[in-house]
DOTOR-455625 format. One record per residue (C-alpha): residue number from 1; residue in one letter; x, y, z. Coordinates in steps of 0.25 Angstrom, whole numbers, plus 5000, padded with zeros to 4 digits. Example, Ala and Ser with C-alpha at 12.3 -4.5 7.8 and 13.67 -1.06 7.14 Angstrom:
<1 'A' <5049 4982 5031>> <2 'S' <5055 4996 5029>> 
This chain:
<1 'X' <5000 5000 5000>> <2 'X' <5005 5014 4995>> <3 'X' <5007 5024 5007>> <4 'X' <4998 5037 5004>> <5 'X' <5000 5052 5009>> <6 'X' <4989 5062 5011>> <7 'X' <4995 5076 5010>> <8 'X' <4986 5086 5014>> <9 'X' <4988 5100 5009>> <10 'X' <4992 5104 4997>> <11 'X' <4999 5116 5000>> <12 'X' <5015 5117 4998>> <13 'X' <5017 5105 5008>> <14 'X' <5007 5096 5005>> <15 'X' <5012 5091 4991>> <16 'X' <5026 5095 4995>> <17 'X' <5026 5083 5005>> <18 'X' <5018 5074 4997>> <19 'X' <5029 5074 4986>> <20 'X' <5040 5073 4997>> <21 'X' <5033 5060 5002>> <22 'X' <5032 5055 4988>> <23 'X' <5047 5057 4985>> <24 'X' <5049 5049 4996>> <25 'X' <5037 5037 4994>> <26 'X' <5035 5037 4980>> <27 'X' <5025 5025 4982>> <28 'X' <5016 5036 4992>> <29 'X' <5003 5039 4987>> <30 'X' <5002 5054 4991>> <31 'X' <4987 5061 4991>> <32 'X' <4987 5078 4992>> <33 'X' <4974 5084 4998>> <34 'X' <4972 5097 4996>> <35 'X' <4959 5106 4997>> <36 'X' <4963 5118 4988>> <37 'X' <4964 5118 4973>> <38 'X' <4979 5117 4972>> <39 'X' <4991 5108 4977>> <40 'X' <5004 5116 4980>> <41 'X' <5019 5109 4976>> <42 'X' <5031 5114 4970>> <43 'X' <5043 5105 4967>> 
């Protein structure tokens, strides 16, 4: 079974920590919940 993260918030945190928890699990299943319109991330 795949391990899964909820990230919740999409400001500037939110997807940032979600990619630095793919880079180190490529295998996790990562979800981003976000009320507003828009996801924030810059690489």
């Amino acid at each position: 079974m795949a391990k899964r993260l909820v990230v919740v918030g999409g400001g500037a945190g939110g997807p940032s920590a979600a990619a630095r928890a793919k880079r180190d699990a490529a295998d996790l299943e990562v979800t981003i919940l976000e009320a507003g319109e828009h996801v924030s991330f810059a690489a």
